[in-house]
N, C-alpha and C positions, 0 to 999 in steps of 0.2 A: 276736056274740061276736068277741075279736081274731082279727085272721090267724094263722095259723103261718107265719110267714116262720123264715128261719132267724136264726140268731142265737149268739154268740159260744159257742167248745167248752164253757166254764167253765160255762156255762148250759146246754147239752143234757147234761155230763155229770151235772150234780146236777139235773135238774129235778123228780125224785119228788120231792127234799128241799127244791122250792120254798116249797111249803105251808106246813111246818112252818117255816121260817123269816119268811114273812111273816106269819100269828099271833104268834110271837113276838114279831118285831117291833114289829107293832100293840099287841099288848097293854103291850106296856112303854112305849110314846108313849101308851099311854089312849086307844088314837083306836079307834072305831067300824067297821065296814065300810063304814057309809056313806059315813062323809067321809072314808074312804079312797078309795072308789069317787070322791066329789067333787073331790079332790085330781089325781087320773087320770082324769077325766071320761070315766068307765066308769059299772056298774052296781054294786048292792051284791052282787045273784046272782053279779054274773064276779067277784067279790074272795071271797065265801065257793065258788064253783068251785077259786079258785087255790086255799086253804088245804084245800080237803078232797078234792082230782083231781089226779091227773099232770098238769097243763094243763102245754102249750107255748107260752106268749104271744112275740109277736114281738118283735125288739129294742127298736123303740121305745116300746113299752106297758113292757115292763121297767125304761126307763130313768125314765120317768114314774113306775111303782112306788116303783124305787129314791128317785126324791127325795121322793115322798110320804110315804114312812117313812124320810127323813132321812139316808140310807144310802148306800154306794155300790153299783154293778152287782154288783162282784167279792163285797161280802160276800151278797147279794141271792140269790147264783146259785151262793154255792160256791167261789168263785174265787182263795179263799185255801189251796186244796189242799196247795198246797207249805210251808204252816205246819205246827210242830208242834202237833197235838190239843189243846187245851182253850184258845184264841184267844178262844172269848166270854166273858163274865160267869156270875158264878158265879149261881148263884140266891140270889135275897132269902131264903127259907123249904126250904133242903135237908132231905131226910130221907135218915141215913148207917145203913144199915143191913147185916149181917153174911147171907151166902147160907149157905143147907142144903146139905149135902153133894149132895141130888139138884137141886137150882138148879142146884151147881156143874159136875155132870156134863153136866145138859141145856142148858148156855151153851158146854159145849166143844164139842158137837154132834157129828158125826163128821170132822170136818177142819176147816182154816182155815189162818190165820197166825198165830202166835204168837212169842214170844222166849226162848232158851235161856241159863240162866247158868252157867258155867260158870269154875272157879278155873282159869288156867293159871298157868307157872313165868312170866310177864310178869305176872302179878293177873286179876282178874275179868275175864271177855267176854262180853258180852250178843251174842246174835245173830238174827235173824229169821229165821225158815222157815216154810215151810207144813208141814203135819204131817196126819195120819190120825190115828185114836183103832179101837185093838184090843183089844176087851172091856176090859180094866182099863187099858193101858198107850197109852201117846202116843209114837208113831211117825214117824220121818222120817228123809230120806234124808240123805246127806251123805258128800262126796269121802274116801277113806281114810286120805290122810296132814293131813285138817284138823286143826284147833284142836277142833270140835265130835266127831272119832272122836276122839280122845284121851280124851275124857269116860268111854270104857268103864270100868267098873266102878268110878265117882266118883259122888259127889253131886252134882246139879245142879237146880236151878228153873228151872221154864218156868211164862212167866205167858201168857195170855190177856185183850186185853179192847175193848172198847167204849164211846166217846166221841161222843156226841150232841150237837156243836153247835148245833143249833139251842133244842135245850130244855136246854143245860148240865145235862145226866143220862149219867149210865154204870155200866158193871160192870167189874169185873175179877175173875178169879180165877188163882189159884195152884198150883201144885202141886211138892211137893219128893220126891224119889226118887231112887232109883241110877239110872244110864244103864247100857245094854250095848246091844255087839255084836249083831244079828240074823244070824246065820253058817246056822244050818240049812238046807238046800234048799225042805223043803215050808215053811217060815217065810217065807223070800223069798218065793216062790209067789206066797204069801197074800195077803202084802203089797204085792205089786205088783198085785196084781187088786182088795184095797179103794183104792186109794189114787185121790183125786179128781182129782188132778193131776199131769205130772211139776214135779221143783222149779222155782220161778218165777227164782230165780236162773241157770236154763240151766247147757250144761255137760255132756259128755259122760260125767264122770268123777264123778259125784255116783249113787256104786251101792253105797252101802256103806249098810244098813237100822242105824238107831238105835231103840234104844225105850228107853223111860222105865218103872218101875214107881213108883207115887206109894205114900208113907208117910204124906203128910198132904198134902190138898184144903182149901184155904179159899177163900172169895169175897166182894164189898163190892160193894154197890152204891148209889148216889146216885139219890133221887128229887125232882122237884119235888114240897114240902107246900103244902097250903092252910092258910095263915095260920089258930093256935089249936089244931091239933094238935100232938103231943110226938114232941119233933126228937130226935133222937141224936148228938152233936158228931162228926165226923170227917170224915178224906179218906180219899183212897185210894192214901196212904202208912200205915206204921207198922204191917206186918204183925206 
C-alpha cells in the first residue's frame, strides 16, 4: 500500500471526500479501476481502497492519480475551497425533487450555518451565522445595535443547505417567519446552555438571543437518477 507521507493542506483537509471524488471522476472518463490502477502503476484493490476509505496517499501517488483521471491535484483533493459551491458539472440524469416538512426539520438538525434575510431601509441583506434549533424556532446570536436585531418583529427567511461537489447532489431548505428579541432571563439561560457554538464570527458583543418562529418550511433536493427513470425538471431556485 502507498506511504503516508504528508502532503499539501488542500489534500489533508478533504481527504474523506477523496473517494468520492475519484469514482466520479472515473466514471465520467469510462475508465475501470483497473486501468486506473494501470495508469498509476498501483493495484486495482488500493484504487477501489481510495473510493471506498479515508485513505491518506502520499503527494506523489496523488499527483499520478490526478493525471490518471485527467485532472488536477487542487480539483483531485478539494483544493478549490475558496470557490463558490456548485464548481462541477451538473449531472447528465438529475432527479429535482420537493422535501416533507419532516425531511425538512431532520436537515436543519440542531445547529449549523445557515443564511438570514432580511429587508433593511438600504434593501435586502443576506447574512451567515451559525444558529441552534429550539423545539420549533431557529435561534442565534447577534450584536444589539446590528442590521440582523433590527429584524425584531419583521419578516425574514433563513435558508439552510448542502452542495456535494463531488456527486453534483444537494438540498436546501427554507424557512419564513417573524424574528424577535429573546429578552427573558430563563430564555437566555436556555439558550446559552443548547447552543453548540459561540458565533464563528467572534466578537464580544454578539449577546443579544434572536429567534425565528417559521410560518412556512419548505425543501428541494437534487439526486443523481439512473438513466430511464422519471426526472422532475428543476433547481434549486424558484421557491
Amino acid at each position: 500500500m502507498q506511504g503516508r507521507t504528508s502532503f499539501p493542506s488542500a489534500a489533508r483537509s478533504a481527504h474523506s471526500d477523496l473517494g468520492r471524488r475519484v469514482a466520479q471522476r472515473r466514471q465520467e472518463l469510462g475508465l475501470t479501476r483497473a486501468q486506473v490502477a494501470e495508469r498509476t502503476g498501483s493495484a486495482s484493490e488500493y484504487i477501489r481502497y481510495i473510493e471506498q476509505r479515508p485513505a491518506v496517499p502520499g503527494t506523489g501517488f496523488l499527483l499520478r492519480l490526478a493525471n490518471a483521471l485527467e485532472t488536477t491535484l487542487k480539483e483531485l483533493t478539494g483544493g478549490l475551497a475558496d470557490l463558490p459551491p456548485g464548481y462541477g458539472q451538473a449531472n447528465r440524469h438529475p432527479r429535482f425533487t420537493e422535501l416533507s416538512l419532516q425531511e425538512c426539520r431532520a436537515l436543519l438538525s440542531g445547529y449549523g450555518v445557515g443564511r438570514l434575510a432580511v429587508t433593511t431601509a438600504d434593501g435586502p441583506v443576506i447574512a451567515p451565522l451559525n444558529y441552534c434549533i429550539d423545539e420549533e424556532n431557529v435561534a442565534f446570536r447577534t450584536a444589539p445595535d446590528s442590521v440582523l436585531a433590527a429584524a425584531d418583529g419583521h419578516q425574514v427567511a433563513f435558508e439552510v443547505d448542502h452542495i456535494d461537489e463531488a456527486t453534483s447532489t444537494g438540498w436546501s431548505v427554507l424557512l419564513v417567519g417573524t424574528a424577535h428579541a429573546v429578552t427573558a432571563p430563563h430564555a437566555v439561560r436556555h439558550l446559552n446552555e443548547i447552543a453548540h457554538s459561540a458565533p464563528w464570527a467572534g466578537g464580544g458583543n454578539r449577546t443579544l438571543w434572536m429567534a425565528l418562529t417559521p410560518r412556512r418550511i419548505t425543501g428541494r433536493r437534487i439526486l443523481a437518477e439512473t438513466p430511464g427513470t422519471s426526472t422532475t425538471a428543476g433547481d434549486l431556485e424558484g421557491r
